[in-house]
N, C-alpha and C positions, 0 to 999 in steps of 0.2 A: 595621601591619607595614611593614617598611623593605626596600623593594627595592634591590639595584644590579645594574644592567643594565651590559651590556657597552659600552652608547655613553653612558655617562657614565664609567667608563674612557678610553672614546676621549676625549669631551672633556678629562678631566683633562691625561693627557696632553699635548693639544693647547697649553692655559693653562701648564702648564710651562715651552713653548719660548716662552712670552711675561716670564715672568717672572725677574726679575734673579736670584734661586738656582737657576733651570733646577730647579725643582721645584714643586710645589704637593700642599696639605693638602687632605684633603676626611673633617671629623669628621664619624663617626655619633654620637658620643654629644650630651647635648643640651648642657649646658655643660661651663665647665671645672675647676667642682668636684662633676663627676660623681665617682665613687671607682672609676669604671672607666673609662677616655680608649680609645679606638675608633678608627683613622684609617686610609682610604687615603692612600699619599703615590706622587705620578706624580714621575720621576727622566726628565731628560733627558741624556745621557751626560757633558756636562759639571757637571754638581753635584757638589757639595762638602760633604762631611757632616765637618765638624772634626771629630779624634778626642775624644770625650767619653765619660764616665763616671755613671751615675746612681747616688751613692751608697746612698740606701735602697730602690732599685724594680731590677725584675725589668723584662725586657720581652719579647713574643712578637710573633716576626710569620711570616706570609705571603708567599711572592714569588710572585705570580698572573700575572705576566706579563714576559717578559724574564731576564733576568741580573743579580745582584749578587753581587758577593767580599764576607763580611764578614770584616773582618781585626782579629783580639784583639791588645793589644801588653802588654807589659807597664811599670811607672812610666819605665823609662828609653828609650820608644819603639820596642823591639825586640817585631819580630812573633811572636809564640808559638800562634797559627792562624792562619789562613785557609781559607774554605768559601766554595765556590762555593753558592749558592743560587739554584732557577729551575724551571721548571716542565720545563726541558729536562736538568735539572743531576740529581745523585742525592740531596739534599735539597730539599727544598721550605719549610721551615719553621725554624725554632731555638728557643730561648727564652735569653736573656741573662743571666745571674744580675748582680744589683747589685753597684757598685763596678768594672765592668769596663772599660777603655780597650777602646774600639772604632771602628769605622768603618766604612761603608757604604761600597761604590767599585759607582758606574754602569757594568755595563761590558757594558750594549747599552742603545741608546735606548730610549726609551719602556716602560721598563721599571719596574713596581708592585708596591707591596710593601703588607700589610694587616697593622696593629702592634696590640697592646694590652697595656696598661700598665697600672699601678695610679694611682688616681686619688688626689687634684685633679693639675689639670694646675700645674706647677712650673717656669717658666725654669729653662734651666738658667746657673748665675752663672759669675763666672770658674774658680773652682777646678775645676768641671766640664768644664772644658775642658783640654786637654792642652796644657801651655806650651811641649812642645818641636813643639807643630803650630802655623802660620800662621792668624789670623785671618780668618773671611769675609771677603769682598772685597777683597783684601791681595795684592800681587805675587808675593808669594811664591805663592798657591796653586795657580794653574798646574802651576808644578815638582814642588811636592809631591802632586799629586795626580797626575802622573805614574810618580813614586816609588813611589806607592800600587798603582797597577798595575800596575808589576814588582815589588813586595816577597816575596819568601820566606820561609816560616819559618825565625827563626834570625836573619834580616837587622835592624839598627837602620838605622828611616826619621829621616834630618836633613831639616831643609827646606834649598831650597833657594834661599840670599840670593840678591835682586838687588843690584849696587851701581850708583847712578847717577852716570855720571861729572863728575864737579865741569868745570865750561868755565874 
């Protein structure tokens, strides 16, 4: 049997604010061509979850602790929901239907969420990613992830360029 206790949370947590996506993974399942992928993921408030899409999978998750907005957009980056989810919020749960632009926004620290998806595990490639959102670790995402956390339904998110001035 597979326990998780509360202070391996804590640790996750912890290992988030050490690591460069202000996040960390902690799989139950045992690989990653299990046909069922399993994962706590610990979110420190600055993480960055690019908008992406998983065209053939569904995905479920958990918010066990903390706060997340998940925000649907539609192909031209306009927001058409947004759910708070949390153990404080009035859902706690969702489930994602495939093909959907989405995105996770941090919005209290150390804040966990418990996902399950359909297996083997899949990078996701470029098309899965939303070309009108900014790349991981790119100047731009700063801005846009602030965008992210005032966006409205209704509202199209742009990112937001930097331009560096030429000397």
């Amino acid at each position: 049997m597979k326990l998780i206790a509360s202070d391996l949370i804590d640790e996750l947590i912890l290992r988030a604010g050490t690591n460069a996506r202000a996040r960390i993974h902690h799989n139950i399942h045992e690989s990653l061509s299990d046909p069922v992928q399993r994962l706590f993921i610990a979110c420190r408030l600055q993480s960055y979850f690019r908008p992406h899409r998983h065209a053939e999978k569904w995905e479920f998750a958990v918010v066990i602790r903390g706060l997340f907005d998940v925000v649907v957009f539609d192909d031209t980056s306009r927001v058409t929901e947004r759910v708070s989810v949390g153990p404080a919020a009035e859902v706690i749960a969702f489930e994602m239907p495939p093909n959907t632009w989405h995105s996770w926004v941090t919005m209290m620290d150390g804040s966990v969420f418990f996902e399950t998806k359909k297996g083997p595990y899949v990078p996701l490639r470029g098309g899965d990613f939303a070309d009108w959102s900014p790349e991981e670790g790119t100047p731009e995402v700063s801005g846009f992830l602030e965008s992210l956390r005032k966006a409205k339904v209704g509202e199209q998110i742009v990112p937001i360029r930097f331009e560096i001035e030429k000397e």
